[in-house]
C-alpha positions in Angstrom: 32.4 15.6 -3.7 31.2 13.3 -6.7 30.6 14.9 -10.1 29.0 13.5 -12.9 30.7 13.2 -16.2 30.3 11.3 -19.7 32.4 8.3 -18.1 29.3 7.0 -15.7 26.6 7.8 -18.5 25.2 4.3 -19.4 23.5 6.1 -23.1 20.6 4.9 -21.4 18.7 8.8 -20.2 16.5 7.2 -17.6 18.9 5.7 -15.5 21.5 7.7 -16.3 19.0 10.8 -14.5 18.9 8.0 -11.7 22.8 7.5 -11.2 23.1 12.1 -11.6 20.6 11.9 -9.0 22.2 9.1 -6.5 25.4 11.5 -6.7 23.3 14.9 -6.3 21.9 12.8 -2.9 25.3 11.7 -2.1 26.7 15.1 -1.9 24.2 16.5 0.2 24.8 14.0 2.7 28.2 14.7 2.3 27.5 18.1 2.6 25.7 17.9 5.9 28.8 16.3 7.4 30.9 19.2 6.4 28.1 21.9 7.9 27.7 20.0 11.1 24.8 19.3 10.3 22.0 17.8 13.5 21.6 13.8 13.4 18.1 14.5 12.8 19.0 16.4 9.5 21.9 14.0 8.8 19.6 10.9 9.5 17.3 12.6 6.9 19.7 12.7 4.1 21.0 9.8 4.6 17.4 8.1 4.2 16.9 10.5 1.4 19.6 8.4 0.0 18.5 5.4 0.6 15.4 5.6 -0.9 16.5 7.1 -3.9 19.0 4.2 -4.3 15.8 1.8 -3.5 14.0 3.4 -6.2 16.9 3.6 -8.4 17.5 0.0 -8.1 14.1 -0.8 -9.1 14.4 0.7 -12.1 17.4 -0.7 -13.3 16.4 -3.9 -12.4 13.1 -3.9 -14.1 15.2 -2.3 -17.3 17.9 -5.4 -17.2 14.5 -7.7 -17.4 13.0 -6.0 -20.3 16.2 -6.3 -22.3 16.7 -9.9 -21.3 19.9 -8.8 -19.6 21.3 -12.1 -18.4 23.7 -10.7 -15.4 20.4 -9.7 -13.5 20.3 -12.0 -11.2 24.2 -11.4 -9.9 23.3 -7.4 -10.1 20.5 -7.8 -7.9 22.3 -9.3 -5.1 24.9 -6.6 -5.5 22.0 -4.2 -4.9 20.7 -6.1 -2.0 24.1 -6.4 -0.5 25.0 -2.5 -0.6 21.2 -2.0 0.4 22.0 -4.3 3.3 25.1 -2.5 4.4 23.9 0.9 4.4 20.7 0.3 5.9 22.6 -1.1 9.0 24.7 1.6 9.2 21.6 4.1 9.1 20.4 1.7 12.2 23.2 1.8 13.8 23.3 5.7 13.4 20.0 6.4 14.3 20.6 5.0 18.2 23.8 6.6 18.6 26.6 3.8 17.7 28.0 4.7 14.3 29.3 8.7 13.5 28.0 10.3 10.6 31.9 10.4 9.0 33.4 11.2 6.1 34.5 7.2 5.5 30.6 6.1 5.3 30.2 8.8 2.3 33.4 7.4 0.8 32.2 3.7 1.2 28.9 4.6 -0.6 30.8 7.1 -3.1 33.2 4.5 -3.6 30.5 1.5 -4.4 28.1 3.7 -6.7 30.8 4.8 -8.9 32.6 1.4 -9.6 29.1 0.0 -9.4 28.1 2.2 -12.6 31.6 1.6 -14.7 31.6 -2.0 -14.1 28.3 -3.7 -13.3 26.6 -1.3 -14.7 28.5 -0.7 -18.2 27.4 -4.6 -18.9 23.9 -4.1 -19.2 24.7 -0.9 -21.3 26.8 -2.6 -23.6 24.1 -5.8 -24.2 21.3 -2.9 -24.5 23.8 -1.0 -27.0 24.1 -4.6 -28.9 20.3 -5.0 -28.9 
């Protein structure tokens, strides 16, 4: 579904690892869907996801404050807005009212990768001028 290429690396290898990893979680979601996968196994992924995109965010975070990246506060509350977002939707999946559907993986597919080439790219290029 999502592939990694050169155009999402950020030259920095941690967090690069971190975004090949948020796709590699992405897809198996995405995967599941396509197998018919159970809720149970669907609801796993999905929180596999999550997580990883927790931790992920962490990291990055913690990165833009060691550089003195001065867009962190702005790129936090993009993080806790998509955090927000998809952690309702899990909720709302877990007791029955939202599908597991191809749109959901799109959303998330969608946000990560123009997350990475524009939010992203800012803190690499003020790291890169470091």
């Amino acid at each position: 579904m999502i592939e990694w290429t050169k155009d999402y690396s950020v030259q920095i290898e941690h967090l690069d690892q971190d975004h090949q990893a948020l796709f590699a979680a992405l897809n198996r979601f995405y995967e599941g869907i396509q197998k018919c996968a159970t809720n149970d196994n669907l609801e796993i992924l999905l929180t596999d996801l999550i997580q990883y995109a927790k931790v992920h965010f962490q990291n990055e975070e913690a990165f833009m404050l060691k550089i003195g990246f001065d867009g962190l506060e702005a790129h936090k509350k993009e993080h806790e807005a998509f955090s927000g977002l998809v952690l309702d939707y899990l909720n709302r999946f877990k007791k029955g009212t939202a599908p597991a559907s191809y749109e959901v993986t799109h959303y998330i597919m969608d946000w990560i990768t123009k997350h990475i080439k524009r939010e992203d790219m800012q803190y690499a290029k003020f790291a890169g001028k470091k």
